[in-house]
Biotite code that builds the C-alpha atoms (Angstrom):
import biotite.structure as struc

atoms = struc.array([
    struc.Atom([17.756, -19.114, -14.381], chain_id="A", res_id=1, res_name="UNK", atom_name="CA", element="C"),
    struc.Atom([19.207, -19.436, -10.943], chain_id="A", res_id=2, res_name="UNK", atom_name="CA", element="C"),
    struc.Atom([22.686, -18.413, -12.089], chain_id="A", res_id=3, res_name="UNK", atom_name="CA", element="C"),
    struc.Atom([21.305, -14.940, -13.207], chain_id="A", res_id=4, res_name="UNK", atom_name="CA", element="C"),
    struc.Atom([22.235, -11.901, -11.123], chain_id="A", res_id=5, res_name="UNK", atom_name="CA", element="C"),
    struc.Atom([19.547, -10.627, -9.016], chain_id="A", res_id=6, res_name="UNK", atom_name="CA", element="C"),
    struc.Atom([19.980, -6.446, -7.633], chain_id="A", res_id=7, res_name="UNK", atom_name="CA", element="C"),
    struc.Atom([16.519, -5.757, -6.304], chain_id="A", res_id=8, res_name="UNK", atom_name="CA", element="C"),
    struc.Atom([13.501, -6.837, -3.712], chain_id="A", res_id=9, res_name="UNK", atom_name="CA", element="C"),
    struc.Atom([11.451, -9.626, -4.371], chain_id="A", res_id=10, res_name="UNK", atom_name="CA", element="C"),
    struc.Atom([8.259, -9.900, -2.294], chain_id="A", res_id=11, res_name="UNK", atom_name="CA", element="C"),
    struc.Atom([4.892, -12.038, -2.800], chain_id="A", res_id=12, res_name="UNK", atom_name="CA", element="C"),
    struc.Atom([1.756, -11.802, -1.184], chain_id="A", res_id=13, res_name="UNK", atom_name="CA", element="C"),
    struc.Atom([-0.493, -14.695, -0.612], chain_id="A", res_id=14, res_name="UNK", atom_name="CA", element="C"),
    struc.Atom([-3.680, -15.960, 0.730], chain_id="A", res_id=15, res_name="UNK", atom_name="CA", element="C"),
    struc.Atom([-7.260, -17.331, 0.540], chain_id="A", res_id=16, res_name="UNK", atom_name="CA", element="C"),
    struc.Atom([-9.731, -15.729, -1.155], chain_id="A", res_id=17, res_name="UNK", atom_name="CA", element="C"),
    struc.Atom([-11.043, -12.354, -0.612], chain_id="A", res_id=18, res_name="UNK", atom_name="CA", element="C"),
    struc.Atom([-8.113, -11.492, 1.763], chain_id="A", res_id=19, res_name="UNK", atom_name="CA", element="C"),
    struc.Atom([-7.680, -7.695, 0.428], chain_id="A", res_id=20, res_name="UNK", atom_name="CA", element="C"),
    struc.Atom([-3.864, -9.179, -0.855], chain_id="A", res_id=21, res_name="UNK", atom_name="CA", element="C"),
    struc.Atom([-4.368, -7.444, -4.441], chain_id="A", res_id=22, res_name="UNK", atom_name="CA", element="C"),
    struc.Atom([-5.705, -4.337, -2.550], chain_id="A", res_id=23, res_name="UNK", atom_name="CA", element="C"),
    struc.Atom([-2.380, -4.770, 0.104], chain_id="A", res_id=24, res_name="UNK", atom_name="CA", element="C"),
    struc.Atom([-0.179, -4.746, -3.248], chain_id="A", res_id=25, res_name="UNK", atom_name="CA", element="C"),
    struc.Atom([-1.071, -1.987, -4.338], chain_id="A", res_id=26, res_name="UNK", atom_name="CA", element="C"),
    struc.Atom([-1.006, 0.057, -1.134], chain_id="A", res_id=27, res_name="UNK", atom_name="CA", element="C"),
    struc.Atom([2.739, -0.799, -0.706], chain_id="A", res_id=28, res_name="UNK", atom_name="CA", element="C"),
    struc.Atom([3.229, -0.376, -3.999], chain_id="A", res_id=29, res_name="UNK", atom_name="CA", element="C"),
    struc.Atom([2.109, 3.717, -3.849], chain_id="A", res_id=30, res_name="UNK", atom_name="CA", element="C"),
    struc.Atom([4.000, 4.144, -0.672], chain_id="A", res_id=31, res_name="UNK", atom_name="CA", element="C"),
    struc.Atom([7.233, 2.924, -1.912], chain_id="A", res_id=32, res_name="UNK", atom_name="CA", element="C"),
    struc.Atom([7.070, 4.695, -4.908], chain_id="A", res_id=33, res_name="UNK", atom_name="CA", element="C"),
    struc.Atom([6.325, 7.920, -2.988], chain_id="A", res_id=34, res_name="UNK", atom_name="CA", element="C"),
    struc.Atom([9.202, 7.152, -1.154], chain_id="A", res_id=35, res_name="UNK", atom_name="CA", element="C"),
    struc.Atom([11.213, 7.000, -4.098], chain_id="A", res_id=36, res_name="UNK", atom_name="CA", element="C"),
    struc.Atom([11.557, 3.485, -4.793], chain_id="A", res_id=37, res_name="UNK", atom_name="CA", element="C"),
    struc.Atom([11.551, 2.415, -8.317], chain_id="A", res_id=38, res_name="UNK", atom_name="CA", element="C"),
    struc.Atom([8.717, -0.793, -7.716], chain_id="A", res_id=39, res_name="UNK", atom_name="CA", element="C"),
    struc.Atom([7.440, -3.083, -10.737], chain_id="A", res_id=40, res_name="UNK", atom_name="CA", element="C"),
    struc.Atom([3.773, -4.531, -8.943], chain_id="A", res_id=41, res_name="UNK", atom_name="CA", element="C"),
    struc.Atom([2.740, -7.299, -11.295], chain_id="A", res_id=42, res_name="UNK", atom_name="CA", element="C"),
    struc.Atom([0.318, -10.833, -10.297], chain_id="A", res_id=43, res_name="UNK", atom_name="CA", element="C"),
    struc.Atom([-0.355, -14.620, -11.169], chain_id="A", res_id=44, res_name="UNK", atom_name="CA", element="C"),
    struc.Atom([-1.835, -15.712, -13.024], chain_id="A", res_id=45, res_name="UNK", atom_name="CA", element="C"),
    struc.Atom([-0.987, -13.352, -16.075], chain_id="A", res_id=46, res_name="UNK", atom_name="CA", element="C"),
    struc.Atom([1.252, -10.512, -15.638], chain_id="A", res_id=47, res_name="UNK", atom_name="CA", element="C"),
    struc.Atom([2.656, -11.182, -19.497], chain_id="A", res_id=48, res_name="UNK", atom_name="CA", element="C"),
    struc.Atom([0.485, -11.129, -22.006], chain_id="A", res_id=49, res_name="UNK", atom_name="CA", element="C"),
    struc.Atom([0.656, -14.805, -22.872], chain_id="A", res_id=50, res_name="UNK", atom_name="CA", element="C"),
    struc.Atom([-0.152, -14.906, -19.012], chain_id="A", res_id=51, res_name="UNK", atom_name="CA", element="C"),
    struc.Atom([-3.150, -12.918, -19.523], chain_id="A", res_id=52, res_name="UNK", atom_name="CA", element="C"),
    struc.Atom([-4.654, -15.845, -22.114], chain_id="A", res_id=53, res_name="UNK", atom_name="CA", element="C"),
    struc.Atom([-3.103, -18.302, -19.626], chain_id="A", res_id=54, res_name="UNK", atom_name="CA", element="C"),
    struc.Atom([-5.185, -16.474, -17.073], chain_id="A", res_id=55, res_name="UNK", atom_name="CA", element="C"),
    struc.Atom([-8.141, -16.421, -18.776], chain_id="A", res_id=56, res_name="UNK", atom_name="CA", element="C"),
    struc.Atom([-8.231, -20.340, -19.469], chain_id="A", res_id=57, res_name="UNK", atom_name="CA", element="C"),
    struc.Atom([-7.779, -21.083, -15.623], chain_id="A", res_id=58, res_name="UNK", atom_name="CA", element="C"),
    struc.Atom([-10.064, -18.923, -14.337], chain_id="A", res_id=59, res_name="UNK", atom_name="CA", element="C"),
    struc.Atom([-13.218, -18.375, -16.711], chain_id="A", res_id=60, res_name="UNK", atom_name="CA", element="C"),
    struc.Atom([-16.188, -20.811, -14.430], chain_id="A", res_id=61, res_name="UNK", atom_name="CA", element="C"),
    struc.Atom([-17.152, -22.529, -17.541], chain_id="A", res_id=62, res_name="UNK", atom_name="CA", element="C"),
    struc.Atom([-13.980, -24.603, -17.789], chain_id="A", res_id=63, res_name="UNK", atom_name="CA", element="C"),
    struc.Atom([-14.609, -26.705, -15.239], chain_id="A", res_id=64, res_name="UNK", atom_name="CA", element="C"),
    struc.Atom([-14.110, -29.744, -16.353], chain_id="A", res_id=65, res_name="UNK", atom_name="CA", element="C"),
    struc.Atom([-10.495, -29.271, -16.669], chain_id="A", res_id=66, res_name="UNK", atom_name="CA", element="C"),
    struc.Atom([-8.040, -31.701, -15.222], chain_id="A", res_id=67, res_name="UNK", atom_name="CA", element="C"),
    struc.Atom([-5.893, -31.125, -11.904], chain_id="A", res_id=68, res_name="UNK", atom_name="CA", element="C"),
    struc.Atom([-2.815, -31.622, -13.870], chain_id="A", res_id=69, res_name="UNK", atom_name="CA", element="C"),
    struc.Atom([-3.737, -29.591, -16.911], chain_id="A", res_id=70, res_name="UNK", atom_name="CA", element="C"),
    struc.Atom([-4.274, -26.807, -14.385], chain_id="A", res_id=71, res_name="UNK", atom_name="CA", element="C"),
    struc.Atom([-0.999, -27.492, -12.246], chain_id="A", res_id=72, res_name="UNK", atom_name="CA", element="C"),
    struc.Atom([1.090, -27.440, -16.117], chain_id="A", res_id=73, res_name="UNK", atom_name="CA", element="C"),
    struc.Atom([-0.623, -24.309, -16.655], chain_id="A", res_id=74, res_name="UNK", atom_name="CA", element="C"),
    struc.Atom([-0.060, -22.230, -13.684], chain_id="A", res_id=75, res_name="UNK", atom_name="CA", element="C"),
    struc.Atom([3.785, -23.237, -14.157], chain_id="A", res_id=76, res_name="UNK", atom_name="CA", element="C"),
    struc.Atom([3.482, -22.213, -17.772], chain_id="A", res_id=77, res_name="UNK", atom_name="CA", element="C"),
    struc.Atom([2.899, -18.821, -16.897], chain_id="A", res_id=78, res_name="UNK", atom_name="CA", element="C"),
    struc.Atom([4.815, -18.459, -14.081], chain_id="A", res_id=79, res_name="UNK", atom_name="CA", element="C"),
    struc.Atom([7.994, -18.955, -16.092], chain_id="A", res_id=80, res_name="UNK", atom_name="CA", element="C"),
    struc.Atom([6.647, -16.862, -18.490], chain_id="A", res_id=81, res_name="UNK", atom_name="CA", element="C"),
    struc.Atom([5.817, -14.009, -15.544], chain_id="A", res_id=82, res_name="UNK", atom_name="CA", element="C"),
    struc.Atom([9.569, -14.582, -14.560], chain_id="A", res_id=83, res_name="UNK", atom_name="CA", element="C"),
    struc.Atom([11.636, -14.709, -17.896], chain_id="A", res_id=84, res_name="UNK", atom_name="CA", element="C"),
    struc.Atom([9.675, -11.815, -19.187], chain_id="A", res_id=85, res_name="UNK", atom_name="CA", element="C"),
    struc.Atom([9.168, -9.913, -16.188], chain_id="A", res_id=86, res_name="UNK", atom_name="CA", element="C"),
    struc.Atom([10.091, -10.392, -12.774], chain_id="A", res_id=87, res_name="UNK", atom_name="CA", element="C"),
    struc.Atom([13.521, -10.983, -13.566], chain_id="A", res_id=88, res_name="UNK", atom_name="CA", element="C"),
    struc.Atom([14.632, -8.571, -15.766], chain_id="A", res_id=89, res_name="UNK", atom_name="CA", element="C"),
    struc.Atom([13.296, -5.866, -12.866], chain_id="A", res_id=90, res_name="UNK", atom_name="CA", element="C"),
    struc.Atom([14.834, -7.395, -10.370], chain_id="A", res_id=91, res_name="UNK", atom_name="CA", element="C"),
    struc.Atom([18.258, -7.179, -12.611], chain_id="A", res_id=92, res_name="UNK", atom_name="CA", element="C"),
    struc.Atom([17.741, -3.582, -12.974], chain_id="A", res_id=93, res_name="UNK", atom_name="CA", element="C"),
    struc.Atom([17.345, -3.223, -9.097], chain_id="A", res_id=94, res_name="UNK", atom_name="CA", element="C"),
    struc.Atom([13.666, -3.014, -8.919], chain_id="A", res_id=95, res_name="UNK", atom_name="CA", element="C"),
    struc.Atom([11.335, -4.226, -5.732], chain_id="A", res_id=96, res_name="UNK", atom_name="CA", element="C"),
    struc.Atom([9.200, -6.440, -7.286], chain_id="A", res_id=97, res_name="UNK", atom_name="CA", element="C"),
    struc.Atom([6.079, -7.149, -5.645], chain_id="A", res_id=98, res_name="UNK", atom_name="CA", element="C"),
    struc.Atom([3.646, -9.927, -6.711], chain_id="A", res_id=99, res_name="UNK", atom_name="CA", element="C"),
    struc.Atom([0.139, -11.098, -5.977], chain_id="A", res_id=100, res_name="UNK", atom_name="CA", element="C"),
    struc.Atom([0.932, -14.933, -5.809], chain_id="A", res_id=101, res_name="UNK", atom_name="CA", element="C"),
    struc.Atom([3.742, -16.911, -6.691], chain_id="A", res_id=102, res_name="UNK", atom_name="CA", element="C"),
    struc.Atom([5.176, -20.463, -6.071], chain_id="A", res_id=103, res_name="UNK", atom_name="CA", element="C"),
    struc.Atom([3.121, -20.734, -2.841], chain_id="A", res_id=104, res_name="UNK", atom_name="CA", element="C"),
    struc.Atom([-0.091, -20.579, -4.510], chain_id="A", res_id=105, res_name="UNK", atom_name="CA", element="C"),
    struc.Atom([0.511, -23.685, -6.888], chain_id="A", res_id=106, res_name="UNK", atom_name="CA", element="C"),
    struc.Atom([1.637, -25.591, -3.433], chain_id="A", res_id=107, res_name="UNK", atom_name="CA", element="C"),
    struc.Atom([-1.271, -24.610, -1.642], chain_id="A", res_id=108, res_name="UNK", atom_name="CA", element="C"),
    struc.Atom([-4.092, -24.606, -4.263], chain_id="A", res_id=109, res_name="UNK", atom_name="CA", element="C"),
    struc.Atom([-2.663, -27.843, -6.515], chain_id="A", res_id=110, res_name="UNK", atom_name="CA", element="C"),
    struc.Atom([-1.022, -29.276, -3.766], chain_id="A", res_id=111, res_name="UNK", atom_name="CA", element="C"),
    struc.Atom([-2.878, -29.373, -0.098], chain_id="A", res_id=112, res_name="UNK", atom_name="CA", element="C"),
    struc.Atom([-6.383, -28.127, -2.347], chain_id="A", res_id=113, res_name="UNK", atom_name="CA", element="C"),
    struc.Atom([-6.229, -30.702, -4.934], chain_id="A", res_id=114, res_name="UNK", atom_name="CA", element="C"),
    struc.Atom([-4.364, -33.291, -3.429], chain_id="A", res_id=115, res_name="UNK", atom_name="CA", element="C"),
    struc.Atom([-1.538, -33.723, -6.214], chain_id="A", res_id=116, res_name="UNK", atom_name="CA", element="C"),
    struc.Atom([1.533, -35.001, -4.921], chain_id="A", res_id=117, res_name="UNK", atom_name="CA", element="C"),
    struc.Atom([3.902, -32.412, -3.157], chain_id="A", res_id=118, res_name="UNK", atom_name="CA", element="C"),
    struc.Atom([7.282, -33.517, -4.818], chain_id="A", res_id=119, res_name="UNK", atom_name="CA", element="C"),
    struc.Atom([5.629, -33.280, -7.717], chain_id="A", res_id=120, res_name="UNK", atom_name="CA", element="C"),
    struc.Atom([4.626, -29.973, -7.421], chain_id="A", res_id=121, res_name="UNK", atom_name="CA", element="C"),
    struc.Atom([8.472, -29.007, -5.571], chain_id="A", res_id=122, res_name="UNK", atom_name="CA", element="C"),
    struc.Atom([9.859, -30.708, -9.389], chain_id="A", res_id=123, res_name="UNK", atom_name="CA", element="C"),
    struc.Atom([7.955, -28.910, -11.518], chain_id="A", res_id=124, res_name="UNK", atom_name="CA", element="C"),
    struc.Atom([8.536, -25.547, -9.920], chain_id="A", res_id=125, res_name="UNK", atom_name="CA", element="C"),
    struc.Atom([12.183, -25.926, -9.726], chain_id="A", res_id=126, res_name="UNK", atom_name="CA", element="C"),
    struc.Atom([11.712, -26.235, -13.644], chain_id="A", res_id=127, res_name="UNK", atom_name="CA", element="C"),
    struc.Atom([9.830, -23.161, -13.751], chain_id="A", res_id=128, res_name="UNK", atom_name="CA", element="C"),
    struc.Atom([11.695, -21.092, -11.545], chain_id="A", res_id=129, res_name="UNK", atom_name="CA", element="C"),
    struc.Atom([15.062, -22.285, -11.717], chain_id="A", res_id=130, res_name="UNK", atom_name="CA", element="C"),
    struc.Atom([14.546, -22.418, -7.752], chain_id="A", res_id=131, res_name="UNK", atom_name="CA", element="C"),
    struc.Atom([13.993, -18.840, -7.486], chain_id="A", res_id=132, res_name="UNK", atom_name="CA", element="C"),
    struc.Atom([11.771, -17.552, -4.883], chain_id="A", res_id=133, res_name="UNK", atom_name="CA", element="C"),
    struc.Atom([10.430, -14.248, -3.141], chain_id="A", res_id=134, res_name="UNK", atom_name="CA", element="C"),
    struc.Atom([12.952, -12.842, -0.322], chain_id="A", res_id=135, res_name="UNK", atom_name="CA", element="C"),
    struc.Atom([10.134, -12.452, 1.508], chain_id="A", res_id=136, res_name="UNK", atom_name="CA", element="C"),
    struc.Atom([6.299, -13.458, 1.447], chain_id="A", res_id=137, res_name="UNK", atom_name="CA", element="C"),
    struc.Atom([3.578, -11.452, 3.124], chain_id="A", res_id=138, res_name="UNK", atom_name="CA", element="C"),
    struc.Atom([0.820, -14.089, 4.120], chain_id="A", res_id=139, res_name="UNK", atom_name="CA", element="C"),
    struc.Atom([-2.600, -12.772, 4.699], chain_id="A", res_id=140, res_name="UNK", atom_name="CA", element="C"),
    struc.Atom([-4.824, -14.893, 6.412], chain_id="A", res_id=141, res_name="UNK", atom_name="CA", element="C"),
    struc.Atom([-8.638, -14.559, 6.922], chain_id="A", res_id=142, res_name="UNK", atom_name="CA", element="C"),
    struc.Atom([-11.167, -17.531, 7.782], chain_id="A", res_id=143, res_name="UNK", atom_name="CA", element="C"),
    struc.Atom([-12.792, -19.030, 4.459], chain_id="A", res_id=144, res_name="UNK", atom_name="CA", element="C"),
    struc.Atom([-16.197, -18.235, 5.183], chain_id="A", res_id=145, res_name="UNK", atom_name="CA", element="C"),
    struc.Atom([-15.500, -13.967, 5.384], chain_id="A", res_id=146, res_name="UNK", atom_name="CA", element="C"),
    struc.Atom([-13.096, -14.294, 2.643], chain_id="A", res_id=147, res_name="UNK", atom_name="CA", element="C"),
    struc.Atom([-15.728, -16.137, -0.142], chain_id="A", res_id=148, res_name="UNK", atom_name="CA", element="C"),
    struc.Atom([-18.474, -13.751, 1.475], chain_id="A", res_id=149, res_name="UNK", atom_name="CA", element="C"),
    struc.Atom([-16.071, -10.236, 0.855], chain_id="A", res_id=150, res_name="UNK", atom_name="CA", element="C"),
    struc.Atom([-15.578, -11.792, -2.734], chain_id="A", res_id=151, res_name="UNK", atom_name="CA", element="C"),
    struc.Atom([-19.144, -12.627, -3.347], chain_id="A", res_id=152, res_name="UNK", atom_name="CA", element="C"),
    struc.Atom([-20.044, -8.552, -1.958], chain_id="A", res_id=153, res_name="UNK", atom_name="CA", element="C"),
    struc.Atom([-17.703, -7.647, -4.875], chain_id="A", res_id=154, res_name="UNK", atom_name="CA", element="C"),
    struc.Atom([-19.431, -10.073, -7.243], chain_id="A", res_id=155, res_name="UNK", atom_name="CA", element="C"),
    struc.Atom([-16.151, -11.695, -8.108], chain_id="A", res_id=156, res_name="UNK", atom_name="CA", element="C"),
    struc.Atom([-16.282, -15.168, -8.991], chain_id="A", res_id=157, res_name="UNK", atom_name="CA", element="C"),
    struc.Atom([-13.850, -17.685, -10.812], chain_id="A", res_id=158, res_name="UNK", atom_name="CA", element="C"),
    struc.Atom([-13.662, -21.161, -11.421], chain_id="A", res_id=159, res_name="UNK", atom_name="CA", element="C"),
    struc.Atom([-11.548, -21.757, -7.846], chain_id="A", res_id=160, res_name="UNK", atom_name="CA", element="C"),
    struc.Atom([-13.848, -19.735, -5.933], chain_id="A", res_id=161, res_name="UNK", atom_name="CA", element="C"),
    struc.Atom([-16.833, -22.422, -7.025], chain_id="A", res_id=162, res_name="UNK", atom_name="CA", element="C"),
    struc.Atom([-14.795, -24.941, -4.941], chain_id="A", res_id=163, res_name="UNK", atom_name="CA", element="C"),
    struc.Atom([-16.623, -26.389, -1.580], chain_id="A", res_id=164, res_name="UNK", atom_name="CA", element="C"),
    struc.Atom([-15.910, -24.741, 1.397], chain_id="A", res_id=165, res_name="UNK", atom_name="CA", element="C"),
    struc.Atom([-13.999, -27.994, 2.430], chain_id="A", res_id=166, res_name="UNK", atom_name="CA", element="C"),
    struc.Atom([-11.302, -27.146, -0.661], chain_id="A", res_id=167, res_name="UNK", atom_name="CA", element="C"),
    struc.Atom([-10.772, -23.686, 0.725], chain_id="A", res_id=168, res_name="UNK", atom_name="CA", element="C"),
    struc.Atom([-10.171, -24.827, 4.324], chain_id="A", res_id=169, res_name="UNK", atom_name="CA", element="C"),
    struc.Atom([-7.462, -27.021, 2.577], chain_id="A", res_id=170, res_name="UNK", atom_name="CA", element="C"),
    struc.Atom([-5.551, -24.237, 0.695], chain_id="A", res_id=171, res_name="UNK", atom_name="CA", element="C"),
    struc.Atom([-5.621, -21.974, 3.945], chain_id="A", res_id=172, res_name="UNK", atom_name="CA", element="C"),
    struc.Atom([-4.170, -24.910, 6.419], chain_id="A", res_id=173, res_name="UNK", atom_name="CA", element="C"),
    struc.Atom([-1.718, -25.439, 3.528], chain_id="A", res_id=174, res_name="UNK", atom_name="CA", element="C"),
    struc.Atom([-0.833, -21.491, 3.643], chain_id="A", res_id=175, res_name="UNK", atom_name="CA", element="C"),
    struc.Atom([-0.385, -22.266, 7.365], chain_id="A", res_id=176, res_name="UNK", atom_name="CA", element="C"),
    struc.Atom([2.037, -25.247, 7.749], chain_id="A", res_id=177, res_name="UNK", atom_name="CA", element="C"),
    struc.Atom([4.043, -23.631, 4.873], chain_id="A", res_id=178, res_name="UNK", atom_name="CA", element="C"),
    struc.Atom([4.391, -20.012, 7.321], chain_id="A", res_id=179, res_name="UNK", atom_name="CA", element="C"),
    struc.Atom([5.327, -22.211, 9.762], chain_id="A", res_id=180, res_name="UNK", atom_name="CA", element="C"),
    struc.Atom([8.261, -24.568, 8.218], chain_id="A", res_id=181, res_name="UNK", atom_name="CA", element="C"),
    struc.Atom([9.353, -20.635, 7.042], chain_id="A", res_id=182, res_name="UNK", atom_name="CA", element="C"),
    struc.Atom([8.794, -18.475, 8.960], chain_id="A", res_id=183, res_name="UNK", atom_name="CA", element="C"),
    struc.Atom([11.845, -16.432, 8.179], chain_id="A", res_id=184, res_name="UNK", atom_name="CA", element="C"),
    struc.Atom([10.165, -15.656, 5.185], chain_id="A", res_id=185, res_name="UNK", atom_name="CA", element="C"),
    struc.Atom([6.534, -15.855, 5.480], chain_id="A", res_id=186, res_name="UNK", atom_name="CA", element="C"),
    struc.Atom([5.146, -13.463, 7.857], chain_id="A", res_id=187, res_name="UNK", atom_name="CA", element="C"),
    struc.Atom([1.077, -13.445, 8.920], chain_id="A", res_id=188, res_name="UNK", atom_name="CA", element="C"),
    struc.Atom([-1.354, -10.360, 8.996], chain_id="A", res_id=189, res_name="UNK", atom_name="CA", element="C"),
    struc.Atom([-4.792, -10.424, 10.582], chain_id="A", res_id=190, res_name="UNK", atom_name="CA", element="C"),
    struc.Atom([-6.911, -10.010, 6.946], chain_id="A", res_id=191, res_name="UNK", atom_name="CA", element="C"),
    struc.Atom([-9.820, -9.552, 9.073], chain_id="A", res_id=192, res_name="UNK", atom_name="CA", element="C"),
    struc.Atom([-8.642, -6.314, 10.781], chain_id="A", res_id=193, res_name="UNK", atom_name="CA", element="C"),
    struc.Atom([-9.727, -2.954, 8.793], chain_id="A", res_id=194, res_name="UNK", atom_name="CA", element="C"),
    struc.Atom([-7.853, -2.394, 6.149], chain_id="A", res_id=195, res_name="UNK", atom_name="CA", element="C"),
    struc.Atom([-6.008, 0.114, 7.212], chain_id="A", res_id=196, res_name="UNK", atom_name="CA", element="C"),
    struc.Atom([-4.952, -1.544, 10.256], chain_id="A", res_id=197, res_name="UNK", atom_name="CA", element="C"),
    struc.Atom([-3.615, -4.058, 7.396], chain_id="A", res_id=198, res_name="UNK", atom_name="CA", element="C"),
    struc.Atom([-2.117, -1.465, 5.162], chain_id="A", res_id=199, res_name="UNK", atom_name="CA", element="C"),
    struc.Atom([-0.034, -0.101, 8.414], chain_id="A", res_id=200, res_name="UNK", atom_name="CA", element="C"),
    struc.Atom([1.274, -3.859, 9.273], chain_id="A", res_id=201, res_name="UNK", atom_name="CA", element="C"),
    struc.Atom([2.508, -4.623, 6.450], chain_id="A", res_id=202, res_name="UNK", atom_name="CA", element="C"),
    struc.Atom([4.028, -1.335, 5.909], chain_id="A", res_id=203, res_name="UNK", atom_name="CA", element="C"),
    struc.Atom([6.034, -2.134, 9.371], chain_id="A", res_id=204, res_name="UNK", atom_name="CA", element="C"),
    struc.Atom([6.569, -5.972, 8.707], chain_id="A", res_id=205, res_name="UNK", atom_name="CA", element="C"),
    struc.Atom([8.571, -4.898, 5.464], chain_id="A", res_id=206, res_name="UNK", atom_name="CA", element="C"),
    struc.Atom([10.139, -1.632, 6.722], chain_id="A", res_id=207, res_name="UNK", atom_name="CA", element="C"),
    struc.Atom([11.662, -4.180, 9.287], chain_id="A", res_id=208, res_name="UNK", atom_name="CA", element="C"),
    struc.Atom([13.034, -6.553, 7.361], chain_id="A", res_id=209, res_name="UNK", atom_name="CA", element="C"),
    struc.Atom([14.106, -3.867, 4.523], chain_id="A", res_id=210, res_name="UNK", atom_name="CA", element="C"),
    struc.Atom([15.058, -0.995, 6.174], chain_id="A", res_id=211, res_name="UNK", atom_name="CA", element="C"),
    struc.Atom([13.043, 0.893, 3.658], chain_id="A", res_id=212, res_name="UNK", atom_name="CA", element="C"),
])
């Protein structure tokens, strides 16, 4: 896959829990495409609809007895199935793609959450993804206990959220070091500022970098 011509924008957004990101996505989303842009806004897990079932297994609460592996396998599974069927073909016909998670996710959540092996993880992706990644990664970071609490307001609840509080801290320090060996490409927003505040720094963090 990495030899495959790529024409458009490819930006992720990431974070903890019950950071707003899916929200964020979709506010970009509307004001690039009342700009004109031609945008494809898609997420992961699912995005495909062998994602979708993918999805489904992951998150429902009752499958928690699954294995950390089974779950690492299966969050690759769809992401090269989000990126064969998807991502890439709209970034070939000059699309900005925007995505709520990618690649960082399975680092952070399988990875620093779960404590599999990081090379691992690095190998498996590069399988997956052919070593393609976003251009750029909006990070948005909020402290565990507001971000489980916004989710719980919304009465959303998934099989990661039922993690202890100790297994969230993990993901978001892994979300951190990983900003900080790129930080070319990850940028931070506040996710505990309004959301409007939010909506108006990212709009500025990408207008920067794309000129849009």
């Amino acid at each position: 896959m990495k030899s495959r011509l790529q024409k458009g924008i490819f930006i992720s957004f990431e974070g903890i829990e019950g950071t707003g990101k899916t929200t964020q996505a979709k506010f970009l989303s509307e004001r690039l495409m009342d700009k004109g842009y031609d945008v494809f806004l898609t997420q992961e897990p699912g995005g495909t609809g062998i994602g979708n079932k993918i999805r489904e297994i992951l998150l429902l609460p009752e499958h928690r007895e699954m294995s950390h592996v089974t779950e690492l396998l299966l969050y690759n599974a769809d992401r090269s199935q989000h990126l064969t069927e998807k991502i890439l073909p709209a970034l070939n016909a000059g699309k900005i793609v925007i995505t709520d998670r990618f690649a960082d996710s399975t680092i952070v959540y399988q990875g620093y959450g779960r404590g599999i092996d990081l090379s691992l993880i690095m190998s498996l992706d590069n399988i997956a993804t052919g070593g393609i990644k976003p251009q750029f990664t909006i990070l948005f970071d909020l402290d565990v206990e507001t971000g489980l609490m916004r989710n719980k307001g919304v009465n959303k609840v998934d099989r990661l959220e039922l993690e202890d509080i100790e297994f969230h801290r993990k993901v978001r320090d892994g979300y951190l070091k990983i900003a900080k060996m790129e930080p070319e490409r990850v940028k931070i927003v506040d996710a505990s500022k309004p959301s409007e505040y939010v909506r108006d720094a990212v709009w500025k963090i990408v207008n920067s970098r794309f000129q849009l």
